[in-house]
N, C-alpha and C positions, 0 to 999 in steps of 0.2 A: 514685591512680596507675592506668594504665589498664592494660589486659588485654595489652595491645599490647607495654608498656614492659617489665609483668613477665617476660611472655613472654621478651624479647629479655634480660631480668638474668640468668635461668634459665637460658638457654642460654650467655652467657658464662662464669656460674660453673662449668658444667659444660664447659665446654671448659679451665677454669681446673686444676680436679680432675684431669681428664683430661691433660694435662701433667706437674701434680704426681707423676702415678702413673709416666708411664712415662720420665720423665727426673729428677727426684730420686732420689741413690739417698746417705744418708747414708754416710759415713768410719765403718767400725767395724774399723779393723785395718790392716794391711800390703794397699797397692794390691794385689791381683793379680786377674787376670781369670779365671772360671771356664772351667774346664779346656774345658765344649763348645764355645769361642769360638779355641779357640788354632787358627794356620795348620798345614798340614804340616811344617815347617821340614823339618830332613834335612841331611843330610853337604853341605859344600863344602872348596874348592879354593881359595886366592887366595895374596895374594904380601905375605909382611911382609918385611924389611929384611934379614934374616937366611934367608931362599928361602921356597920354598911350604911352606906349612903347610891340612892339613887337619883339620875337627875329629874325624875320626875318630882323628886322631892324638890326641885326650886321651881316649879312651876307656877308661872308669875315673874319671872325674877330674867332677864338675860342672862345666858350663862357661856363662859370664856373655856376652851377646853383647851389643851396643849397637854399633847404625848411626847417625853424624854423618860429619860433618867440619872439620879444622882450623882452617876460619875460619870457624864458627860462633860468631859474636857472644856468647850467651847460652845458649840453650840447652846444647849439648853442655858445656859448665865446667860447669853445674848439674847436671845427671843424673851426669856423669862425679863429680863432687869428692863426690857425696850415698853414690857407690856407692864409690868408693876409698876413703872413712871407713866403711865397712862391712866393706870390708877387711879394715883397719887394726885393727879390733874381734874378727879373728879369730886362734886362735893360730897358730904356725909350723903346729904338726901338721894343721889345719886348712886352711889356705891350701894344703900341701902338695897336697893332695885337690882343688884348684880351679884353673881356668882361668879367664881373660878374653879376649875378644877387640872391639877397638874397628876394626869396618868404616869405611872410609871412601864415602861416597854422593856424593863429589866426584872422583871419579878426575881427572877431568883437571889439576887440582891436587895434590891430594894424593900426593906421592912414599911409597916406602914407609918411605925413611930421614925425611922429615918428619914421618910418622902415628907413629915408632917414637920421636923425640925428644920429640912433643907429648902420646901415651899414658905414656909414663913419665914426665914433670911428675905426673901426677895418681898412679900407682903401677907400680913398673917392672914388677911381674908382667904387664901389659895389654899383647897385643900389637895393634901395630897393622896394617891389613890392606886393602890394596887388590886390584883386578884390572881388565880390561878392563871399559868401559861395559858391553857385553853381560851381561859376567858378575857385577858386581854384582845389575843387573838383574833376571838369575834370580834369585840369592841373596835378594836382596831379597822379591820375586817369593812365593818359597816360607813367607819371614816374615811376609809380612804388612806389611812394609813400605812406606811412603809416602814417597815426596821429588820434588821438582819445585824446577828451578830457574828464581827469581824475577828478573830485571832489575831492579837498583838503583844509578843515578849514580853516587850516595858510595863504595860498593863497590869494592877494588882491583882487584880483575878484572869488574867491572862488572855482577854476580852475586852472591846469594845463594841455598842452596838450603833451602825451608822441607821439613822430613822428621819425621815421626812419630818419640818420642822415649822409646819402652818400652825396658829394658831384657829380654834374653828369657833366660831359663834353662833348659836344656839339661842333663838325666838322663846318668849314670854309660854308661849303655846307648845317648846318643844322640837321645831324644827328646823334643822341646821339651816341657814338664812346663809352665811358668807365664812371665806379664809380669808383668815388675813396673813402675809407673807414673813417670814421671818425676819426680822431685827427690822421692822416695818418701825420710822420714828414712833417715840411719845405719843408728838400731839395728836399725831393721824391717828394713833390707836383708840386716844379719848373721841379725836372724833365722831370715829367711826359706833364707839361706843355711844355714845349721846346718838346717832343717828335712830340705833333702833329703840334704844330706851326711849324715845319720846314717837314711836309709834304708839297704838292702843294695841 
């Protein structure tokens, strides 16, 4: 084998390692992302079915945030139905102490009595929550949020919007604390839930 070849094996394999290392990162637990990675998040303003609600209005309470939209094909049923069975897994006195809210990233679709019928299919506690483009936007903006809408024929409105699909958890006090991953199981979910609920 010549100097040449090995040469060139050497260098793939270590380009191979070097992959390895910084994109493999094994499942040991409840997705969440460590804490130096989280956005600003921060208080909003928008509009569910029932008037404006802010989240400073559950202050006290943990609060569940997840941004989709109504005619999200896959995604949103999956994260939403992983995180309402997590729920579901908690007690009354517990839930008492919890919020959700389900933003919508399709306003111009998305009515607030639509996002209000489609959030309680999955668990009526969830409220649903639209506002102006702009003001998503920001909202978005301050989470960390991704969405961009795609042109697709089949499509009734001739559109879909692909969008990042963390759920975000939000402190008694306000402050985004952790993500949790998409279609992340049930129980991790409750766990995770009870973890911060029973800080002070």
């Amino acid at each position: 084998m010549s100097e040449r070849l090995l040469a060139a094996l050497a260098a793939l394999l270590a380009l191979i390692l070097v992959g390895v290392f910084l994109f493999w990162h094994p499942d040991n637990g409840p997705a969440q992302r460590p804490v130096t990675t989280l956005p600003p998040g921060g208080d909003f303003t928008l509009m569910s079915a029932d008037g404006k609600v802010s989240l400073s209005d559950y202050r006290g309470k943990v609060t569940l945030v997840y941004f989709g939209y109504t005619y999200c094909p896959d995604i949103c049923p999956t994260s939403l139905a992983a995180t309402a069975g997590g729920l579901q897994m908690l007690s009354a006195d517990e839930r008492a102490k919890l919020a959700m809210f389900f933003v919508s990233v399709d306003p111009k679709r998305d009515t607030p009595e639509r996002l209000k019928e489609y959030a309680s299919f999955f668990d009526p506690m969830i409220i649903g929550m639209t506002g102006t483009p702009a003001a998503i936007a920001e909202v978005a903006g301050r989470y960390g949020v991704f969405y961009s809408e795609q042109a697709v024929e089949t499509a009734g409105d001739g559109y879909v919007v692909d969008h990042s699909a963390e759920t975000y958890l939000i402190g008694k006090d306000g402050q985004l604390l952790a993500r949790i991953a998409h279609a992340t199981p049930s129980d991790k979910v409750a766990a995770l839930i009870r973890q911060y609920l029973n800080q002070p």
